[in-house]
N, CA, C and O atoms as a GROMACS GRO file, in nm:
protein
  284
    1UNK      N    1   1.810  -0.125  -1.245
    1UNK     CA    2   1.883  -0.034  -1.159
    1UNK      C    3   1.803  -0.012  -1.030
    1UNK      O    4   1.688   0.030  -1.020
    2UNK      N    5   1.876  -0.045  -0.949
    2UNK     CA    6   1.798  -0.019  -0.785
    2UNK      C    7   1.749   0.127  -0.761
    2UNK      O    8   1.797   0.230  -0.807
    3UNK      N    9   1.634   0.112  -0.671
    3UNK     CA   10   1.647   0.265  -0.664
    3UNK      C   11   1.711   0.342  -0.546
    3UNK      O   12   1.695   0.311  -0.428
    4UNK      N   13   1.782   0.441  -0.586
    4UNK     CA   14   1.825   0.489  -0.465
    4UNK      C   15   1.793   0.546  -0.372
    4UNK      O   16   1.789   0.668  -0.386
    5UNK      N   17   1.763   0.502  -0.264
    5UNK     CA   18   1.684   0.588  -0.160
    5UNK      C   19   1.730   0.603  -0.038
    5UNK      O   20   1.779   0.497   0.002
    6UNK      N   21   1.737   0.693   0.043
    6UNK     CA   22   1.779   0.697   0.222
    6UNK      C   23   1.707   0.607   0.326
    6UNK      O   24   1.585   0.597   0.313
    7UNK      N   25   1.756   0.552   0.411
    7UNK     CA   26   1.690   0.449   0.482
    7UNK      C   27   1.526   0.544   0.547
    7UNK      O   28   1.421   0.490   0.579
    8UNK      N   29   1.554   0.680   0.549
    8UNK     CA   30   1.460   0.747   0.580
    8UNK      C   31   1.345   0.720   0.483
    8UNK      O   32   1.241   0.660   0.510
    9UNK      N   33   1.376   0.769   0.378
    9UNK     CA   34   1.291   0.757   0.258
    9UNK      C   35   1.241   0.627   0.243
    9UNK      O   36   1.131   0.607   0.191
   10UNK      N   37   1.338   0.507   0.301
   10UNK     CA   38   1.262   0.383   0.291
   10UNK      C   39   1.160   0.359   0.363
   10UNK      O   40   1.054   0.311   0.324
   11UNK      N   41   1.197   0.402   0.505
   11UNK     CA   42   1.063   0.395   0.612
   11UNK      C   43   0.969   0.435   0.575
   11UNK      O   44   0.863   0.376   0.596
   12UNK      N   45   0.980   0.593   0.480
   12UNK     CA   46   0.809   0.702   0.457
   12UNK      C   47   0.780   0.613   0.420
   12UNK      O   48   0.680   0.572   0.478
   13UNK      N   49   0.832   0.520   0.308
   13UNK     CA   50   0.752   0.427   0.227
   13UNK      C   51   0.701   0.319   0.269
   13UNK      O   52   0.594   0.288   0.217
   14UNK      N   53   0.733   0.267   0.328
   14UNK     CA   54   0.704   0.117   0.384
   14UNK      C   55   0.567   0.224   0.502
   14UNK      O   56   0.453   0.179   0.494
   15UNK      N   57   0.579   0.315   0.570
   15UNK     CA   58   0.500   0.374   0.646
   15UNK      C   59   0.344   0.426   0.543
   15UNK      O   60   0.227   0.391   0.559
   16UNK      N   61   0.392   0.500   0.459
   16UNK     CA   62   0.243   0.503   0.378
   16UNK      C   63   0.189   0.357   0.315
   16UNK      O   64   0.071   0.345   0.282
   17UNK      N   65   0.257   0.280   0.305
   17UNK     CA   66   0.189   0.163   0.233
   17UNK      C   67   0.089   0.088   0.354
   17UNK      O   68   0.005   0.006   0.315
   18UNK      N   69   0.101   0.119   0.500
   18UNK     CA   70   0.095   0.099   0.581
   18UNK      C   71  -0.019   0.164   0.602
   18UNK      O   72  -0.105   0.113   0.674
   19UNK      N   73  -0.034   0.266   0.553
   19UNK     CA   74  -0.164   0.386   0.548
   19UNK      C   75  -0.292   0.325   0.423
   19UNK      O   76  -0.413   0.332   0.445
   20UNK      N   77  -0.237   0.276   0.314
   20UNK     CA   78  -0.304   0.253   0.201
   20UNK      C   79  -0.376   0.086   0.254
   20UNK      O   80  -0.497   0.062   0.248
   21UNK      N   81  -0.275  -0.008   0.302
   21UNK     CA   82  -0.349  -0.158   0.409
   21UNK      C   83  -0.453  -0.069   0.454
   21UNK      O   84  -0.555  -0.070   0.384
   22UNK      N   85  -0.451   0.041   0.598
   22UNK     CA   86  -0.528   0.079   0.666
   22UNK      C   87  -0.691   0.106   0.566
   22UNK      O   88  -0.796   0.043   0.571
   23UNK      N   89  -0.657   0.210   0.492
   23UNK     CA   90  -0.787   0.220   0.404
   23UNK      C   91  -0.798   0.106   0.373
   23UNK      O   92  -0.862   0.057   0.466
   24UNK      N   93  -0.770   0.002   0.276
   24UNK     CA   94  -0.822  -0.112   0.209
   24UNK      C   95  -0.887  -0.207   0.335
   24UNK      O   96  -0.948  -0.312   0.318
   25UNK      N   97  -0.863  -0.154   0.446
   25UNK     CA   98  -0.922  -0.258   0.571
   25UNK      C   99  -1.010  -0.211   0.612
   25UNK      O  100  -1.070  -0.292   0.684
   26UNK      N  101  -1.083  -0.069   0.606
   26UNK     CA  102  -1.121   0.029   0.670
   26UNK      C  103  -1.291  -0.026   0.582
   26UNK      O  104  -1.314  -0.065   0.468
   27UNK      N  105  -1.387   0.000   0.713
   27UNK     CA  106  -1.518   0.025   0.590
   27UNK      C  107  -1.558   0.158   0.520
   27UNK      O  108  -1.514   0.272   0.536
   28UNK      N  109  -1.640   0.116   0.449
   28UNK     CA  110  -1.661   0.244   0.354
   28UNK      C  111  -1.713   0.363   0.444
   28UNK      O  112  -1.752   0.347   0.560
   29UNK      N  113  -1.709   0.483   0.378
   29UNK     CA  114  -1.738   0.598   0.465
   29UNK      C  115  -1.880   0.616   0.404
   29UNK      O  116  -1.907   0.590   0.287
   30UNK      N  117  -1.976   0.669   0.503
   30UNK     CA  118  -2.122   0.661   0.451
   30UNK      C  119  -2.162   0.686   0.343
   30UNK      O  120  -2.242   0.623   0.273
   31UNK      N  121  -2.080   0.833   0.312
   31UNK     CA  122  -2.072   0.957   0.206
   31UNK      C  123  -1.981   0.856   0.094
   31UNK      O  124  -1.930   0.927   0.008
   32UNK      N  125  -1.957   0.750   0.080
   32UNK     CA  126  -1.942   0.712  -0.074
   32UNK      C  127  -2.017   0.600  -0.133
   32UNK      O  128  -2.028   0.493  -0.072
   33UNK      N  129  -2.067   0.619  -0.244
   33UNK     CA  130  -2.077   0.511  -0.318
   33UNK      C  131  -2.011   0.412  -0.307
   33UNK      O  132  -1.897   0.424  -0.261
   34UNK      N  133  -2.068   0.261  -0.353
   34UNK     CA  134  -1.982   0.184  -0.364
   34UNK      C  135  -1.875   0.121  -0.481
   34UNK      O  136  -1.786   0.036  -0.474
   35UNK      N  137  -1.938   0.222  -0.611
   35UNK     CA  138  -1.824   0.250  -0.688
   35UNK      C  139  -1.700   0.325  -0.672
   35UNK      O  140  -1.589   0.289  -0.710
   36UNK      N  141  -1.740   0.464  -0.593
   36UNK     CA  142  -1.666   0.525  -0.531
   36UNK      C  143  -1.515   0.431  -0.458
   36UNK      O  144  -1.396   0.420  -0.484
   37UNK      N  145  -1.623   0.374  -0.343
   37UNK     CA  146  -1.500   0.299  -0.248
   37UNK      C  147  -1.400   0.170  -0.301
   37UNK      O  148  -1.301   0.127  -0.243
   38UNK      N  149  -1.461   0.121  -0.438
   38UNK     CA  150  -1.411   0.040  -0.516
   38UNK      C  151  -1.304   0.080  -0.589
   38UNK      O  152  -1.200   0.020  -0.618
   39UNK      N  153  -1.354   0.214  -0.623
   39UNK     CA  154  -1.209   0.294  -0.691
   39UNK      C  155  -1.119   0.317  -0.603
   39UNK      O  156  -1.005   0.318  -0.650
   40UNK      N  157  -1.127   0.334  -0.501
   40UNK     CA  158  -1.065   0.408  -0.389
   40UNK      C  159  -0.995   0.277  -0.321
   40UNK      O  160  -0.875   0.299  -0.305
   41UNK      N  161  -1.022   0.190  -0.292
   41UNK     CA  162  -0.938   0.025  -0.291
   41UNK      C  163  -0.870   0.017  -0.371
   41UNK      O  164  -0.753  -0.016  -0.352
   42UNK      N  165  -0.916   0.043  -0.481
   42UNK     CA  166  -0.806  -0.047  -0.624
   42UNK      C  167  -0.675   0.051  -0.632
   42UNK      O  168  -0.556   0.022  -0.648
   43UNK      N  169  -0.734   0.168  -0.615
   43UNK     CA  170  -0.560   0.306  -0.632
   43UNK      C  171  -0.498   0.255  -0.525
   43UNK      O  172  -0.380   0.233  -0.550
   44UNK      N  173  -0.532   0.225  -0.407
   44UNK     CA  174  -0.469   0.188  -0.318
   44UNK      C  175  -0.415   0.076  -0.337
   44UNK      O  176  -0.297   0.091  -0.306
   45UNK      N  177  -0.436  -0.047  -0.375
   45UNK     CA  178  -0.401  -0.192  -0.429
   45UNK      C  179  -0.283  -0.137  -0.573
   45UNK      O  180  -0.186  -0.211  -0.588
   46UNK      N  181  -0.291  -0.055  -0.638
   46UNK     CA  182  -0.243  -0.087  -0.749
   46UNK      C  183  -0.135  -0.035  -0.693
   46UNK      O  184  -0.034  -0.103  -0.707
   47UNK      N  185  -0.121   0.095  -0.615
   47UNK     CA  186   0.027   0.177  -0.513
   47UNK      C  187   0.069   0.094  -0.446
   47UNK      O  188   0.191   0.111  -0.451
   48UNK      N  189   0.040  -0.023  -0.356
   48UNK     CA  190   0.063  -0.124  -0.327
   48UNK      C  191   0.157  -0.206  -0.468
   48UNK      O  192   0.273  -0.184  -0.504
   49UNK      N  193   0.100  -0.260  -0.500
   49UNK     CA  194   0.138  -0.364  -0.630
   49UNK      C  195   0.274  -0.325  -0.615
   49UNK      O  196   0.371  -0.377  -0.560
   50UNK      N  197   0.248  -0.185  -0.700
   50UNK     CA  198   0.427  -0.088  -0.723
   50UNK      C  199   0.525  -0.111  -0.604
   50UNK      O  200   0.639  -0.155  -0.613
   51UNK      N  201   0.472  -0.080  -0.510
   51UNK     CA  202   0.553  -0.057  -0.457
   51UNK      C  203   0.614  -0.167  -0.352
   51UNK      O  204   0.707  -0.134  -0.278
   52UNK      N  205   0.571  -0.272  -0.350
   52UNK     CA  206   0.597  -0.412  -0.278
   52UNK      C  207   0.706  -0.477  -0.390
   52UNK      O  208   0.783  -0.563  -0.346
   53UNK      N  209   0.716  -0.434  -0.562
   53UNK     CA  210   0.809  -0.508  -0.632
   53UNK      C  211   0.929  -0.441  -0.627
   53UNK      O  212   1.028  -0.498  -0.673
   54UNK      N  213   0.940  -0.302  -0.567
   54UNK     CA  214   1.056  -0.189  -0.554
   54UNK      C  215   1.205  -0.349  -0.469
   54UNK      O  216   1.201  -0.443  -0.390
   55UNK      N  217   1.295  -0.286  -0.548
   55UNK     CA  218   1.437  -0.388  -0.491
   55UNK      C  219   1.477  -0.345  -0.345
   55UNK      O  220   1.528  -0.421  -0.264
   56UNK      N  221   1.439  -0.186  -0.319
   56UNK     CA  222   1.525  -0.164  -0.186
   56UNK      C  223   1.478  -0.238  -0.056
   56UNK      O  224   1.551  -0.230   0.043
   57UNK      N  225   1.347  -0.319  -0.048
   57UNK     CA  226   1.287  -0.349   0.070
   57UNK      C  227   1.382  -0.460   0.134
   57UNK      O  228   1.465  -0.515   0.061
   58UNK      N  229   1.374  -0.490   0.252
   58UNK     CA  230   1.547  -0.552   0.315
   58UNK      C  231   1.455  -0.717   0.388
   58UNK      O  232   1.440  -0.826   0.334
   59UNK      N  233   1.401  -0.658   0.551
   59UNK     CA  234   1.353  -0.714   0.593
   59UNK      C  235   1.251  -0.713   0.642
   59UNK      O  236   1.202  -0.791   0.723
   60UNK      N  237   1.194  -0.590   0.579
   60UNK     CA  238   1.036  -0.518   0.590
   60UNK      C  239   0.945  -0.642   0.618
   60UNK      O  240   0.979  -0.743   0.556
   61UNK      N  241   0.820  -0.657   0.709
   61UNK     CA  242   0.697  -0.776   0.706
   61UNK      C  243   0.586  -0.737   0.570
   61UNK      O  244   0.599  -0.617   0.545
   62UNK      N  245   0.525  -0.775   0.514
   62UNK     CA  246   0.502  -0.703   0.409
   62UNK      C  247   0.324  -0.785   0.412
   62UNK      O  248   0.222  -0.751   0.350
   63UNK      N  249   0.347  -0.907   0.515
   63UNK     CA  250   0.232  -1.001   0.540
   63UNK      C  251   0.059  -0.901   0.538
   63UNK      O  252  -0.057  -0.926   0.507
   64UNK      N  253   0.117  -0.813   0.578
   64UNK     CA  254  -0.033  -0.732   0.575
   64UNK      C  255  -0.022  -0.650   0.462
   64UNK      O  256  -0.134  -0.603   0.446
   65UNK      N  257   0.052  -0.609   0.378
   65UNK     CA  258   0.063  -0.544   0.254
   65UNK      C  259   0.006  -0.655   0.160
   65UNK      O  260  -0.093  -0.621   0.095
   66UNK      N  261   0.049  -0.773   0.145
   66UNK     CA  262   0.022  -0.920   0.077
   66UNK      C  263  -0.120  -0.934   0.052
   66UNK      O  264  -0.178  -0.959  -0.054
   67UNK      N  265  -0.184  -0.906   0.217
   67UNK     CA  266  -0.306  -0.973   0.219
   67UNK      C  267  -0.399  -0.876   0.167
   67UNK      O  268  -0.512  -0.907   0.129
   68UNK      N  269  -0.342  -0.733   0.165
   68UNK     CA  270  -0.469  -0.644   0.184
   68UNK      C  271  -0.426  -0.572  -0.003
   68UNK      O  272  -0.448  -0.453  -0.028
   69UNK      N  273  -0.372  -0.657  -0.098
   69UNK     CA  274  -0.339  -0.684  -0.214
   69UNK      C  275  -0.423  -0.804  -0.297
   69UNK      O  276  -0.471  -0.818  -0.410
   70UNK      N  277  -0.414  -0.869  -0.194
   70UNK     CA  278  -0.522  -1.010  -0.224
   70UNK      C  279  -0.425  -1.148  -0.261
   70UNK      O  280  -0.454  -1.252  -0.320
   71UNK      N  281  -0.304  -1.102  -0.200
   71UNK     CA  282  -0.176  -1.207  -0.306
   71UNK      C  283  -0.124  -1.274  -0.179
   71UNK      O  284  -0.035  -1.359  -0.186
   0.00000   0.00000   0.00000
């Protein structure tokens, strides 16, 4: 079942995933470990994952979502 969403609601989304690339591109902040920032990639990669297999995406570029996934 698709999910239903408002073209609005599609943008937030495609717009935070856009936020989660940004961190996964971003270097670490001084103040973390590098377990820390490892965790902090992967939540971001795995919200990614989810949300790149969602049905509603149309003609979204997704090329920097892809890469910063590792896929």
């Amino acid at each position: 079942m698709a999910d239903e969403l408002t073209t609005e609601e599609i943008a937030q989304n495609y717009t935070a995933m856009g936020h989660c690339v940004n961190v996964i591109n971003s270097s670490k902040e001084p103040w973390q470990s590098d377990s820390d920032w490892n965790e902090r990639a992967e939540v971001n990669k795995e919200y990614l994952r989810v949300m790149v297999a969602k049905d509603y995406w149309t003609d979204e570029d997704m090329t920097a979502v892809n890469a910063a996934i590792g896929g």
